[in-house]
MIKEFI-616365 format. One line per 3 residues: number of its first residue (from 1); for each residue z, x, y of C-alpha. Coordinates in steps of 0.25 Angstrom, whole numbers. Layout:
# MIKEFI-616365
NUM = Z:X:Y  ...
***
This chain:
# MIKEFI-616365
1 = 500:-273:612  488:-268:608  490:-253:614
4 = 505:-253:607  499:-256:594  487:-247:597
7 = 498:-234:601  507:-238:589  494:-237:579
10 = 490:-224:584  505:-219:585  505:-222:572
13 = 493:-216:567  497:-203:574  511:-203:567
16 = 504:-205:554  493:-194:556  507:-184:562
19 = 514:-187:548  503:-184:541  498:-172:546
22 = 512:-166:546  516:-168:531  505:-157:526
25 = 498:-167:519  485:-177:523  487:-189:515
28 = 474:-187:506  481:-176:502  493:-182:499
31 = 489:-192:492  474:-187:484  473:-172:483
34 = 478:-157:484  474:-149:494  478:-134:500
37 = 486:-133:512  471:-133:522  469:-146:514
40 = 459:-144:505  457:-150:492  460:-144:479
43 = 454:-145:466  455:-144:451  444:-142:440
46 = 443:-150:428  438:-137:418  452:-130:423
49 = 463:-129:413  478:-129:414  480:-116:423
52 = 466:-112:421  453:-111:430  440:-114:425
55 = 433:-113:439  426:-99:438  413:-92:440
58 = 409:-99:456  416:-112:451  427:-103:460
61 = 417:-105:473  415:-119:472  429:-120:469
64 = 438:-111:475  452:-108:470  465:-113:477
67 = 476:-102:474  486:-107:484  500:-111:481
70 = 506:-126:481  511:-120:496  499:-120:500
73 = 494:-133:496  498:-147:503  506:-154:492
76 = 507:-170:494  525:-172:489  521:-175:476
79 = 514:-163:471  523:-152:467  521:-137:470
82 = 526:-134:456  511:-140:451  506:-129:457
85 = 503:-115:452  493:-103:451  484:-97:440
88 = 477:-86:440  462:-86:438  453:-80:428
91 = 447:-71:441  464:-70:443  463:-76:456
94 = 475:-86:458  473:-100:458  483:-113:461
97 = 486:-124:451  488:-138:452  496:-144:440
100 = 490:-135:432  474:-136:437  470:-125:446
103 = 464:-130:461  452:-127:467  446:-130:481
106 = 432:-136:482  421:-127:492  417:-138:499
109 = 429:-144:504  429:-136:517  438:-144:524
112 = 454:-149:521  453:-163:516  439:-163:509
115 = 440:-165:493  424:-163:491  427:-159:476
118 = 433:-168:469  426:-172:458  416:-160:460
121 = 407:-160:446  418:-170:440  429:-158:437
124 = 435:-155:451  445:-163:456  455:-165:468
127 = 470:-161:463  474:-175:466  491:-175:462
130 = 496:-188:457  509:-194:465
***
């Protein structure tokens, strides 16, 4: 009895981690924060205004622009592609918004999955969406 229940756990447990893996999203993404299609966090920066970037001379190396499009992005189902959109920096390099804010990635996240910015200096943030 003890070995079917054992099988039937880690069936289970494989069905769960097969799901997951095929829907595109992790479930900390899904449910905490935004990332790019690699699964790296993305940012926003409190001295930002609507459609304007205030990260500038070396902020930029510390916190490098994301200009991808809402395509390129893994979008939990209740975020819509239409919050999304593109401005173009005082330097005129292009750069994606999120509702608004432009995003950011964070230098020392070097890896998908790793949020070591948020909170940085009390004015970088996750881009966490509400349901």
């Amino acid at each position: 009895m003890t070995k079917k229940l054992t099988i039937a756990i880690a069936t289970s447990a494989l069905l769960f981690v097969g799901c997951a893996s095929t829907s595109g999203y992790n479930t900390m993404e899904q449910s905490s924060y935004l990332m790019d299609a690699q699964g790296m966090a993305l940012y926003t920066f409190d001295k930002d205004t609507k459609d304007k970037s205030n990260c500038y001379n070396g902020c930029e190396t510390k916190w490098p622009v994301f200009s991808g499009d809402a395509n390129s992005l893994k979008l939990p189902a209740h975020v819509s592609k239409e919050d999304f959109g593109m401005i173009k920096r005082d330097n005129g390099m292009m750069q994606t918004t999120y509702k608004s804010q432009p995003l950011y990635y964070f230098f020392k996240d070097t890896k998908a999955d790793e949020a070591n910015g948020d909170g940085k200096k009390g004015v970088w943030h996750l881009v966490k969406p509400s349901m």
